[in-house]
N, C-alpha and C positions, 0 to 999 in steps of 0.2 A: 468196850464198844462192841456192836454185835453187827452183823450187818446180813439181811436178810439175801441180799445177791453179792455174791461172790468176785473178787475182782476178776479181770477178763487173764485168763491164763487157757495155753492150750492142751496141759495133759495134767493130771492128778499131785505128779510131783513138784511141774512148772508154779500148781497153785501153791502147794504147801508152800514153796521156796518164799512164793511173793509176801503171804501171811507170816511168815517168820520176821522177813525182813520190816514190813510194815510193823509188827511188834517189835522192832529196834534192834534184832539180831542181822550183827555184822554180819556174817556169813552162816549156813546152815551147819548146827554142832549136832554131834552123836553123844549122849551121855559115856563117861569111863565107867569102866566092868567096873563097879563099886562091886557086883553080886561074888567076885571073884578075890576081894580084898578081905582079911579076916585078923584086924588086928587087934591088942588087947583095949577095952571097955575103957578110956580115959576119965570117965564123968560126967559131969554134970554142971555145965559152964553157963547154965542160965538162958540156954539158946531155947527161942517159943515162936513158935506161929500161930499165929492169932485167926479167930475163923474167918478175918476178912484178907487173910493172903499175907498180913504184914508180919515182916520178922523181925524180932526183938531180940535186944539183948539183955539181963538183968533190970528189965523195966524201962529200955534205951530202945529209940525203934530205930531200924539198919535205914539212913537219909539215901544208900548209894545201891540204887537198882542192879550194875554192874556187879558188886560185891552178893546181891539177893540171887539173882543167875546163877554164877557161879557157884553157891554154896546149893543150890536147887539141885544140879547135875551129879555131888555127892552125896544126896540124900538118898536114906536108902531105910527100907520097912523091915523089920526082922519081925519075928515071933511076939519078943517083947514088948516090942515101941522103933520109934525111928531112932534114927543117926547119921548125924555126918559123919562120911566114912574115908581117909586117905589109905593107901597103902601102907602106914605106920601109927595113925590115931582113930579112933572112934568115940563120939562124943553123944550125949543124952540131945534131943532136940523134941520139947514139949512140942503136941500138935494138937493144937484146940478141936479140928473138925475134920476138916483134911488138909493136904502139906497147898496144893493149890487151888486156884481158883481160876475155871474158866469165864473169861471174859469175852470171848467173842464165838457165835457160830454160823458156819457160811454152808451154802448147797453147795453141789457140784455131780453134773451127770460125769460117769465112768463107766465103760462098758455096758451103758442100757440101765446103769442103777444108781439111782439116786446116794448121793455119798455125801453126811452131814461131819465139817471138820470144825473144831473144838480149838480155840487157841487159849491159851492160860499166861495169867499173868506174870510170868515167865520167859514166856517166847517157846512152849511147845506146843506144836499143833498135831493134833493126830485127828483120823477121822475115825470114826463111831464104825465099828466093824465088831467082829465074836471075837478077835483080841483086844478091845477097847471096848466092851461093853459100855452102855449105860446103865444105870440101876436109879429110882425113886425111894426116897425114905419119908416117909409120912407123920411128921408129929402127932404121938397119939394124944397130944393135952390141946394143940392147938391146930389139928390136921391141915398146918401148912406145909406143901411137901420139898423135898430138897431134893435135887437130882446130882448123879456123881459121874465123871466119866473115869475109867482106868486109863492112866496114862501109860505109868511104866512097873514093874519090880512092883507089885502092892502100891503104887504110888496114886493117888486119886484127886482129882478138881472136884470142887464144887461150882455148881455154876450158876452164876451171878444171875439177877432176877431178867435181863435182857438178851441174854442168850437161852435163859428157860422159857421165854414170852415168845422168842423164833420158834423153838422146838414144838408148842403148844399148839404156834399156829399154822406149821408143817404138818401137824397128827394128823391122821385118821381114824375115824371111829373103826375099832375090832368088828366083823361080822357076827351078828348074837350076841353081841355082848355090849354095855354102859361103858367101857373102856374104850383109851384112848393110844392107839401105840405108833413110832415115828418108825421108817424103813432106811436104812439106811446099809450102803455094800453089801445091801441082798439079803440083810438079818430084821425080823421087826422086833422093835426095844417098847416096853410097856413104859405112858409117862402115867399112868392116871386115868383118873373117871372124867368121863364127859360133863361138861356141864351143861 
């Protein structure tokens, strides 16, 4: 779900807090230092996420959200490919496109600047800043474009066609130029050519 106005909160965190919760997070979580765990490579257990968010097991898709949360928090990007990572296992986890998917994006003034936040189907929100970039990738066979946000560690959302339809219709045209770029915490992120 994507929602063009923002629920009524009075400070940038008070909003994240509410968009958490409304995505079904009991309480507001910190991801564990997975970046700080470094155990040996276990294999390759058949774990895939699929490019619409769903995660599978051996051709089994995971029925319990609770269990998909949780294994999200130890997902972690190396060099080679992802992994879920405890302080004692590391396991292969195929990623079709990216590990999440943003599902919802809301405005929000802070400090004089337009702040667009990103929630994924997960339960993380973060907002669109130069630690959170957004980036456009463009199909060169069928120039339909896909846009990503940075959540955490290499970790990326793609975002779902109604929260790219907010962003589009948030843009502004670039000065001089057929492009089209959104503002957000005082950085402007390129989505695309005007139509």
């Amino acid at each position: 779900m994507s929602n063009a106005k923002a629920p009524k909160a009075t400070s940038l965190p008070d909003l994240i807090a509410t968009l958490q919760s409304e995505a079904g997070l009991e309480k507001p979580r910190s991801p564990p230092p997975v970046h700080l765990w470094n155990p040996t490579n276990c294999g390759d257990i058949g774990l895939e996420i699929r490019k619409d968010g769903s995660w599978w097991q051996n051709g089994v898709r995971f029925s319990r959200d609770k269990l998909v949360r949780v294994f999200s928090t130890i997902l972690r990007r190396d060099s080679d490919g992802y992994y879920l990572v405890t302080p004692h296992e590391k396991v292969v986890v195929k990623v079709e496109d990216a590990p999440f998917m943003g599902v919802r994006a809301d405005r929000h003034e802070s400090d004089g600047h337009q702040v667009i936040l990103v929630t994924t189907n997960v339960g993380d929100v973060v907002a669109v800043d130069a630690e959170h970039p957004l980036r456009v990738v463009t199909d060169r066979l069928t120039g339909e474009p896909s846009t990503y946000i940075l959540i955490r560690g290499g970790l990326e959302a793609r975002l779902a066609r109604p929260p790219y339809y907010d962003l589009v219709s948030w843009a502004e045209p670039d000065i001089g130029s057929s492009t089209m770029s959104i503002s957000s915490s005082g950085v402007r992120f390129p989505i695309g050519e005007a139509a």
